[in-house]
Structures are given as structure tokens and as C-alpha cells.
N, C-alpha and C positions, 0 to 999 in steps of 0.2 A: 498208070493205075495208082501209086503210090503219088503222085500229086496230087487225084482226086480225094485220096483218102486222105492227107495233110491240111487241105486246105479247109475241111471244118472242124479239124483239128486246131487250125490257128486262128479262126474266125473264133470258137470258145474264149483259146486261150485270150483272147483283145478283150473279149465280151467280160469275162472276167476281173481283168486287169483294169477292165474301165467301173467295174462294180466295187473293185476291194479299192483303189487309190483314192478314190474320192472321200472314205471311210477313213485309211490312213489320214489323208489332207487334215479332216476334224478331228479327227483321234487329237493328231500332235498339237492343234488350237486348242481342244478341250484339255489338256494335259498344262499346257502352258497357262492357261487359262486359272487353270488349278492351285499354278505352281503360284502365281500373283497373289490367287486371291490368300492363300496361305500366308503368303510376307505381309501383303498389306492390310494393316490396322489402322481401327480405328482409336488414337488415344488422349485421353486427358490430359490438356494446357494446365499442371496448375496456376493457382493465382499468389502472386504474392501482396504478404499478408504484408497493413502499414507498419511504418515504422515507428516507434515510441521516443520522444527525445523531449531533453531538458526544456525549459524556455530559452534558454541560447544555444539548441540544435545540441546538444550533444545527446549522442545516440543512447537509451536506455533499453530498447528493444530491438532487433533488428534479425531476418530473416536469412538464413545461409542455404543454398542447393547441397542435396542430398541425395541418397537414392534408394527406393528400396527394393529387397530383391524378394521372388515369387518365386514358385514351383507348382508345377502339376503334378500330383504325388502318385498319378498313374502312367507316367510319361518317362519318370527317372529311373533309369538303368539301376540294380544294386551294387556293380562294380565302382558307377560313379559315385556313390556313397561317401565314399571312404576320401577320397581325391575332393569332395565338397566340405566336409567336415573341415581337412586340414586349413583350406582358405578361409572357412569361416571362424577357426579357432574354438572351433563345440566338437564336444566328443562326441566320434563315430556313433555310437549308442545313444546318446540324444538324441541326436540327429535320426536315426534309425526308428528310434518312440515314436517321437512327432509323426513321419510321415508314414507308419502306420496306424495313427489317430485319424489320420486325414487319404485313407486310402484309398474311399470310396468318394471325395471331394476331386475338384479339378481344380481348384486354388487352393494354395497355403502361403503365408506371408513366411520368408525366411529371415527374412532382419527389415527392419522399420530404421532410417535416419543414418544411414552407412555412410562415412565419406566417401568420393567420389572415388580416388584411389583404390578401397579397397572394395567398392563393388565390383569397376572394373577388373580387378585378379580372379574375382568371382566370376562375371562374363565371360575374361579370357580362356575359362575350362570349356568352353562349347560344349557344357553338357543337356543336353534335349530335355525340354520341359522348363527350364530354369531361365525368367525374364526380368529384366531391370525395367524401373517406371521412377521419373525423376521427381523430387516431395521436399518441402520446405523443414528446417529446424530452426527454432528461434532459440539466440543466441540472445546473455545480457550481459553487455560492456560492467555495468554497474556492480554485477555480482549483489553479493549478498547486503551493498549501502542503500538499495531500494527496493529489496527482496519484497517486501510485506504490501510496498505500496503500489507498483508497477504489475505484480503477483505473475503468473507463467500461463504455457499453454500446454496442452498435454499432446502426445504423439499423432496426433489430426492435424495440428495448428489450431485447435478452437480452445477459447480466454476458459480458465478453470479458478482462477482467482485475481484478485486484486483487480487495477485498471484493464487490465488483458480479460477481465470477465465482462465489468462493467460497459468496454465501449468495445465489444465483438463481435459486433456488429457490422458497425463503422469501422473496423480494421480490418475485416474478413471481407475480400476482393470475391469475382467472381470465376471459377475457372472456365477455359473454353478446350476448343477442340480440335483434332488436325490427323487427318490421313498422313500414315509414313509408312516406312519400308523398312521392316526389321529382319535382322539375318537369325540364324537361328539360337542364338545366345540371349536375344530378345532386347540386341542391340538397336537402334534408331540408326538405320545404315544412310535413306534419306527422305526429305519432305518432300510429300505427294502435292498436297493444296492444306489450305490452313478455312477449319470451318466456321472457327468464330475463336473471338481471339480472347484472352485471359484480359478479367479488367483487374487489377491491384487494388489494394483493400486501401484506404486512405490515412493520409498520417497522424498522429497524435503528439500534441503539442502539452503537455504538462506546464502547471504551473511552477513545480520546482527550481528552484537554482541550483544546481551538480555540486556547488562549491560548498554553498549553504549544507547540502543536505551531506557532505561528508564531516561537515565541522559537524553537524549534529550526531551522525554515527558515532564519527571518534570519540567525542567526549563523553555521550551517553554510553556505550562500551566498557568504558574505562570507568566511568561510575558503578556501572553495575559488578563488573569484578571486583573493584575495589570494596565495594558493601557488602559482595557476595546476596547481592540480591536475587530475587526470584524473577524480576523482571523490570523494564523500563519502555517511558519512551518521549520525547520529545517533538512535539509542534510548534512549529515559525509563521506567523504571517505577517506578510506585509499588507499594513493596516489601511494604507489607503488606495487600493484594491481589492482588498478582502481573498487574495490570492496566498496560496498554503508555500512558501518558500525551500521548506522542510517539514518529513513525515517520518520519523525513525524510530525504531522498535528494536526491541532485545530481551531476547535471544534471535539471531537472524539466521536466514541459511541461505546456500548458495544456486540459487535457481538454474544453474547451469549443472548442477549433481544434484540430485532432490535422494539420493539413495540414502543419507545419512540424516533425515531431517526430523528433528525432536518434534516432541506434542507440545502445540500450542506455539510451532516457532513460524508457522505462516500465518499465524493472526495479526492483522493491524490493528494491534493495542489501541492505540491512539481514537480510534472509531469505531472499535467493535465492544470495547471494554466500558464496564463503566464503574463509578468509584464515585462514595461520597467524600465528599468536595472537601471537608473541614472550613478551617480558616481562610483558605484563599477564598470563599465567600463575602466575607466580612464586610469588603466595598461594597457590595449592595444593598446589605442590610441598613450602612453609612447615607448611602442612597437614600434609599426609604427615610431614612431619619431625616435629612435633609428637603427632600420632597415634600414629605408631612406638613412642615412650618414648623413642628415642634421641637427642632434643635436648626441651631446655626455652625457653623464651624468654630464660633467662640461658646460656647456651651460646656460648660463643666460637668464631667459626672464624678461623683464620687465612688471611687473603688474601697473605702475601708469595709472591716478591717483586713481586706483580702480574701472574702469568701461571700456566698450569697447563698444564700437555704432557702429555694421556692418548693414548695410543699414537700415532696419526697425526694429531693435533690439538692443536691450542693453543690455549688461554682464555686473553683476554687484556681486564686493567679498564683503563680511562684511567688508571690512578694505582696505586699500590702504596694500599694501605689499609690494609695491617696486618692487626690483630685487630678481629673484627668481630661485635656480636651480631646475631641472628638478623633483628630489627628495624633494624638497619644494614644487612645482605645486600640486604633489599628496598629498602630508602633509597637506596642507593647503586645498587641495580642489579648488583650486583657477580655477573660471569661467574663470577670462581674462586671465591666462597665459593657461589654456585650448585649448583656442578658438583660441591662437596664433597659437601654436603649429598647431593646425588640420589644420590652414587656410596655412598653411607653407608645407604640406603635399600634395598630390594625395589621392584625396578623394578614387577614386578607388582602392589603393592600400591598405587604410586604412582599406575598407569594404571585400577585400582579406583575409587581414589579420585577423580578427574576424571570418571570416570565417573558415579559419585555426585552429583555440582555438573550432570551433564547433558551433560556432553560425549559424543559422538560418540552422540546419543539426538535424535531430533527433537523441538521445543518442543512440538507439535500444535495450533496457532495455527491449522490450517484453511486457511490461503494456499495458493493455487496456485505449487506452484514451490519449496516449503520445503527449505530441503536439508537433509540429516543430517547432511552435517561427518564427521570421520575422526577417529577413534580406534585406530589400529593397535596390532596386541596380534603378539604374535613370540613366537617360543619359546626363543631364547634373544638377550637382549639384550648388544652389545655395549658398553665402554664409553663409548662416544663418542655413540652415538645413546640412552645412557641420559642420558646428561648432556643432551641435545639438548632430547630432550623435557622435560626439565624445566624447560627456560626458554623453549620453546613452537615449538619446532620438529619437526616427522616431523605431525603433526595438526593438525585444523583445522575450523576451528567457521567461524559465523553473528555477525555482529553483538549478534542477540537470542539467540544459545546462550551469548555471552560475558557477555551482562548477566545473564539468570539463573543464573548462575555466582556471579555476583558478590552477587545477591539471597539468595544463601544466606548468605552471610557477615555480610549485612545483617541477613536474621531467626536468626540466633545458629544457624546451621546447618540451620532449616528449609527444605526446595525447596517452593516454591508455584506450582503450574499457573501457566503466562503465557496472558495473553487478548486479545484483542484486542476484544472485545466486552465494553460496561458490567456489569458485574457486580449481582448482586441480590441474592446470598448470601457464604455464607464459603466460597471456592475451597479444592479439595482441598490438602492439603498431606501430605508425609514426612521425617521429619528423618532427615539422611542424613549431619551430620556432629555430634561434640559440643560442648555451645552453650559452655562454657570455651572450649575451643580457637578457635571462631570469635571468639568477642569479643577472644582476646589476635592473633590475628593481622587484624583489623580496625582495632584500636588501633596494629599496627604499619605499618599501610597510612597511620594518620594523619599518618606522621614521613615516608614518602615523598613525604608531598602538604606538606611544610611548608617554613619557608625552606633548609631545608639538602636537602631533598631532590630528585629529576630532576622529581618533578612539583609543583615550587613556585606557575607558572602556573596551578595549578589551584583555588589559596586562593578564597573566599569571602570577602568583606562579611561578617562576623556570624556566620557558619556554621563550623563544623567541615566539613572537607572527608578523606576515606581515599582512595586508588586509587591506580593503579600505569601508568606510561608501557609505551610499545612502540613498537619502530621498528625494524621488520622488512624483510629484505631479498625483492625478488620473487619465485618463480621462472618461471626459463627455459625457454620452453616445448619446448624442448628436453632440458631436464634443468638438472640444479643454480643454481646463485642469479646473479642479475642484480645487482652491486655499484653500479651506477648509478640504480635503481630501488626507491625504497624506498614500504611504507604506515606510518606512524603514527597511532597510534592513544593512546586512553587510557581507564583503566575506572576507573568511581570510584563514592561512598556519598557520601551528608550527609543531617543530621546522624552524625556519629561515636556517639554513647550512645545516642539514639533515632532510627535510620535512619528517610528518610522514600523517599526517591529513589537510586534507580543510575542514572546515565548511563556509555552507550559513545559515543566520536565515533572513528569512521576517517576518513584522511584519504589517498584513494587518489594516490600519485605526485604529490607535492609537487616544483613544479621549481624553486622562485624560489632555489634555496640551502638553505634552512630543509627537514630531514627529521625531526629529532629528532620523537619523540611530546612530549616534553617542551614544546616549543617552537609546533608546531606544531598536536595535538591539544588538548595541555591546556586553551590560554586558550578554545577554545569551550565545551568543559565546565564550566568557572568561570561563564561568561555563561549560558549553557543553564538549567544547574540553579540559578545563585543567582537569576534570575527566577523560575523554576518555583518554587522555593520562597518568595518572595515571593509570587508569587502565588496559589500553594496558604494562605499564611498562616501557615505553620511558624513556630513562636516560634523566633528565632533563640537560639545556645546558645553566642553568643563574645560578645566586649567587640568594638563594631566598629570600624574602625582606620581605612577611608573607603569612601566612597561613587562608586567608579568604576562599577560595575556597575548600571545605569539598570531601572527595572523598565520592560518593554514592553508599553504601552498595544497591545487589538486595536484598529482603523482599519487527514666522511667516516666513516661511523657501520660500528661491526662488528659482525657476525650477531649479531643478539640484544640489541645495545648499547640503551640508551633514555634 
């Protein structure tokens, strides 16, 4: 009796056991199933960004692993609070603010650019919610000797100035993608499959020389403190190339700390600024003169008795000078025989002509911020603002508009593209002036730069030195000129027979006394370029007379006067 009662007693209990086990079997697949999908993510390859370096590979930008750390601000315990704070080194109560701002969010960034090191201390808290994801920092070897010109990126890796803006494009890779297996600290415990793989942003080859562009730092630096200037800067090119050697500005700052960075100290002077030009003009308007047919290089003007009255104006030299040739006007500087010349000229022809050298025409350098400088054209000119412009006043160039100015003079009146990027071919060129005439007033650039000339400062060790001083007065942001504020400047060649290098230095509001260009611009240029030519390796082309200028190991002036 009791067997027959048992046995649909155990016939259920099978019936049962075969209904609930198969239920378990999925149950613990669905649970595991769970547990996967929970670890396995999907996450972003970044891409590394290219690298930025000298013309002879030396690194100016370059990309270091980082990591930054995440929170889900609905996921974190408040006990872990306190335990997060101390590894991150932010007060409890910051920390606390923040992720009650973000409490109705499922992401919050807790640090952006973390060394590896201390993410990990971060990770090793396992505290739930809290993920690390690995992200690029750009690093600059250079510091603050090519802050302005190479410029930074901001906390994305994307270019916010300088060359890092201009070509970020072409330096911004692509990232990819890749299933992995994270544990709960939001570690990469391991790779599942990889979906598409990160492509790297491509490299950038500048035309700078590291060497070059530290002589130029150091000495412009040290100019400007010395003057207690308001500002400086210096461009190098090597002339037959049309490639920028050096690009230095000051005030600079350290693109690797940007926390302490003054107004106006990430502009690239050199290209974004512009300034009338003064005297170092003067070769052009020589130019023109010589162009015209109506002076030769044997051409006398008379300077007496040292002053010129054209209608409501008066030119006036430090000195009566006399008779002067053309080669003496620039020597000397001389306003009156200046003012001759131009007034003897076609003003339009003359404003042609600067036009030709590149003025008031942008370089196409590619920089963010290039200015195009003024070349004003009138319909009919008076003669006071004809005279004006001819010794560098009513217009107004670049730094780098005034050097390749001067680079024409250097390649016997060829213009050659300026680059800023190494070069790998022969750059376009257009001859825009004739190569006689460039080489005779070249040669007469070399008697300005000599002992009897405003830019004597600027002699060479060994080298033939050409160029021409400026010391120009401000203007008034009001209108007309500021007689207590001046820029000095100076522009110059060497060698003299076979140009190798043009440098410009300006030398913005020199207060110590010292404004002349003469005095104040010149001797950087001397120091500047007679390294750079040392150490480019230029055979020197003079008998050398001493050795003050070190080669460097890497480790009340009147409008117009000069």
C-alpha cells in the first residue's frame, strides 16, 4: 500500500526535478553570461600624436602615456570618499562638491594627464565606479627656447597655437578600437580582439636649427633685460633656401607649465607684430634710385647745410655731411640726402618696388596670426609723406617680411619662398629685382656695417657683415608719434660675396637710455649670426681681428634717425 502511494510521489518529484534543472543549467549561463558582458568593453586605442623636431631630428615636441581617471558619481560609496581624496591629494570637500555637481551624471573626469604611477595608487583602491583610460601629454624638450614658435596643445592633444595649431591636422593620428577585459577598478586585466588599430599622427620636420635657435634665445634675452625692454625678437634665414634657421621672441614661457604665463608672452612677435620699419628701409629706396637710371652708385648728393625744409617739415642729420655718395647716404643714415633721392624718384615706382622685396604681401609661412603689414598706395602723394616712406615711415611689415626683404638683396635680387618647415627640394623662387644692382647696393650695406658706419656693432670675427640700423619712433595710440618711445632694430647679410644668412633683431622699447638700433640692436646681431655661422661651418671670408664672440655650445634720436 505504501509503495503504491510512493510511487507518484517520486514520479512528481523526477517530473519536477527535470522541470526546475534545466532552468538552473540557464540560470548559471545567463549569470555568467552577465558577468562577461559586465568586464568586457569596448575601448578607445588612442592615437599618437607626431612628433615635432629640429631639422637635424632633435625632438621639439613629443607625446608621453598618461592616464586619466573617471568616476560614476552614482556608483561611489561615501566612505570611499575620504580613502580617494588622500591618493588624489584634493580635499575631501572638494572632492565631495564635485561629485555632488555631477550626481545625477554617470561620468565625471577625476584627473586628466596623471602619471602612470599615480593613477595606478588610484586604481589599486578598488573602489567601484572609478575607471582609468590611457591619453597622450605632450611634452617640449625645448622649453620655453621655442615656446612661441612650435606653440602647445591643450588637455585633448589638439594644436592651440603656434606650429602645433598650424599643421594639426597632419600631426593628429587616428585613434582605433579593441575589446578588453577590465576588472573592477577599471583596470585592462586582458585583450579580447583588437577592432581597428590606432594610426599615428605624422611627423614634423621644422626648418630650425636647435643650435641656431638657442644662440638666438640667449642673446636676445639678455638684450632685453639688459635694455629693460618691453619686448624683442629675432629671425635667421638661411638665404639660399629661403628656410627660417631661428624664430625667438621675448618675453617666452614655458610650455610645459603654462600656469604662470604673462600677456602677450605666447605671441610670435616675429610674425604676428608689425612695426614701421625706419631706416632699415633705406636699401630700397637706394634701390629705386638705382633702378630709375637717375643715380649711379658714383652720384653725389649734397647734404648741406644739414637740414631740408620740404613744405611743413624739416630733415634734419646729426652733422652737416656735405657731399655724399650714395654708399655714404646709407652709411651715414643721412635724412637730407634720403629725402633727396626719394623726392627725385616716382613715388609709385618706389612703392612698386618694396612691393617686389615682399612688402605689404604675406610671407605664407602657414602661422596662425600672420599679418600682412601695410603698404599704402595714394593717388597722389605729397612731398613730405613721399619723403617719409622712403626712410620707413606711413608702412609696416613683420619681422619675417623685413628679413625676406633683405634675402633678396642677398640672392642678387632673387625672392625665395620663406618656410618654416625643412625643406627637401629647391623652393620656388622669382627674380624681382636686377642682380647688378642688388650686389652694388649690398656692397654698400657693407660700409654701414663698418667702422665708420651707425651699424659698426654689428662687425663679425672673420666675416663680412652688410645691414642697415633703425630706430624708430612708436605710435600714439591716439595718433602721431610718441618721442619718448622708441623700437630699434637692425637688418643685415654675411657673408658680404657669398650670403649665407639674413638676420633681423627688434628691440621693443629699450628704457635703460640706449635706443639707437645702432647701439642697441646691432651687437645681438653680431653675436647671433657670427655663431650661427660658426656653426653652420661657413668658411670665414675676412683676416680675423679677435675673438670676442664665443661659439655657443647646446647644454634723443629723430624720426627716422639710426
Amino acid at each position: 500500500m505504501l509503495s503504491l502511494v510512493s510511487l507518484p510521489l517520486i514520479l512528481l518529484a523526477k517530473v519536477a526535478q527535470l522541470q526546475i534543472n534545466p532552468n538552473e543549467a540557464r540560470g548559471v549561463d545567463f549569470l555568467q553570461t552577465q558577468g562577461d558582458n559586465r568586464s568586457i568593453r569596448k575601448v578607445v586605442v588612442p592615437a599618437y600624436r607626431g612628433l615635432i623636431t629640429d631639422r637635424n631630428g632633435e625632438p621639439l615636441a613629443i607625446s608621453t602615456p598618461v592616464t586619466a581617471i573617471s568616476v560614476n558619481p552614482q556608483q561611489i560609496r561615501e566612505q570611499d570618499i575620504d580613502r580617494l581624496s588622500v591618493a588624489m591629494n584634493t580635499p575631501a570637500a572638494q572632492l565631495r562638491a564635485r561629485l555632488k555637481r555631477y550626481r545625477n551624471k554617470s561620468f565625471m573626469y577625476l584627473a586628466r594627464q596623471l602619471p602612470t604611477e599615480q593613477a595606478e595608487r588610484i586604481l589599486d583602491l578598488g573602489i567601484a565606479g572609478i575607471s582609468g583610460r590611457r591619453e597622450y601629454k605632450r611634452f617640449y624638450p625645448a622649453g620655453e627656447v621655442t615656446a612661441q614658435l612650435v606653440g602647445f596643445t591643450d588637455i585633448n592633444d589638439s594644436g592651440q597655437e603656434g606650429m602645433e595649431l598650424a599643421y594639426d591636422s597632419w600631426l593628429t593620428g587616428e585613434p582605433g578600437a579593441k575589446k578588453v577585459v577590465k576588472d573592477r577598478a577599471g583596470r585592462v586585466i586582458n585583450d579580447i580582439s583588437l577592432i581597428k588599430s590606432a594610426r599615428s599622427g605624422e611627423n614634423l620636420r621644422l626648418s630650425i636649427d636647435l643650435r641656431v635657435q638657442y644662440a638666438a634665445y640667449r642673446a636676445l634675452k639678455a638684450a632685453v633685460k639688459k635694455h629693460h625692454a618691453k619686448s624683442g625678437s629675432v629671425v635667421v634665414l638661411d638665404v639660399t633656401t629661403g628656410e627660417v634657421l631661428a624664430m625667438a621672441n621675448q618675453p617666452s614661457f614655458n610650455p610645459n607649465d603654462r600656469s604662470y604665463v604673462t600677456l602677450g608672452a605666447t605671441r610670435n612677435r616675429a610674425i604676428t607684430d608689425i612695426m614701421e620699419p625706419g631706416s632699415t628701409v633705406k636699401p630700397f629706396t637706394i634701390l629705386a634710385a638705382l633702378e630709375s637710371g637717375k643715380f649711379s652708385s658714383d652720384s653725389v648728393i649734397s647734404t648741406s647745410p644739414g637740414y631740408l625744409k620740404v613744405d611743413y617739415k624739416t630733415f634734419v642729420d646729426p652733422s652737416n655731411y656735405g657731399e655724399l655718395k650714395l654708399a655714404d647716404v646709407l652709411s651715414k643714415s643721412s635724412q637730407v640726402g634720403t629725402t633727396k633721392v626719394a623726392l627725385a624718384l616716382d613715388p609709385d615706382s618706389t612703392r612698386e618696388l618694396f612691393q617686389r622685396v615682399g612688402f605689404g604681401e604675406v610671407v605664407g609661412s602657414g602661422f596662425p596670426g600672420e599679418t600682412l603689414g601695410s603698404l599704402p598706395a595714394y593717388r597722389k602723394w605729397d612731398p613730405v609723406t613721399q619723403a617719409t616712406f622712403a626712410f620707413g615711415y606711413g608702412l609696416s611689415v613683420s619681422s619675417l617680411q623685413l628679413a625676406r626683404a633683405y634675402a633678396v638683396l642677398a640672392n642678387d635680387g632673387v625672392r625665395r619662398e620663406i618656410s618654416l618647415v625643412a625643406l627637401d627640394s629647391e623652393p620656388e623662387s622669382i627674380r624681382v629685382i636686377g642682380s647688378g644692382i642688388s650686389q652694388q647696393v649690398r656692397h654698400m650695406l657693407r660700409a654701414a656695417s663698418g667702422v665708420k658706419g651707425t651699424g659698426k656693432r654689428a662687425m663679425i670675427d672673420g666675416y663680412s657683415v652688410g645691414g642697415k640700423t633703425g630706430t624708430m619712433h612708436k605710435v600714439n595710440p591716439g595718433g602721431g608719434y610718441d618721442t619718448s618711445r622708441y623700437m630699434s632694430a637692425f637688418a643685415g647679410l654675411s657673408p658680404i660675396e657669398n650670403p649665407r644668412l639674413v638676420t633681423v633683431v627688434v628691440i621693443d622699447e629699450p628704457r635703460d637710455g640706449d635706443y639707437f638700433g645702432g647701439l642697441v640692436a646691432a651687437p645681438v646681431f653680431s653675436e647671433v649670426t657670427g655663431n650661427a655661422l660658426r656653426l653652420l661651418q661657413v668658411t670665414p671670408d675676412q683676416m680675423a681681428v679677435n675673438h670676442s664672440v664665443a661659439v655657443i655650445p647646446v647644454v634723443t634720436g629723430k624720426r627716422g634717425d639710426s
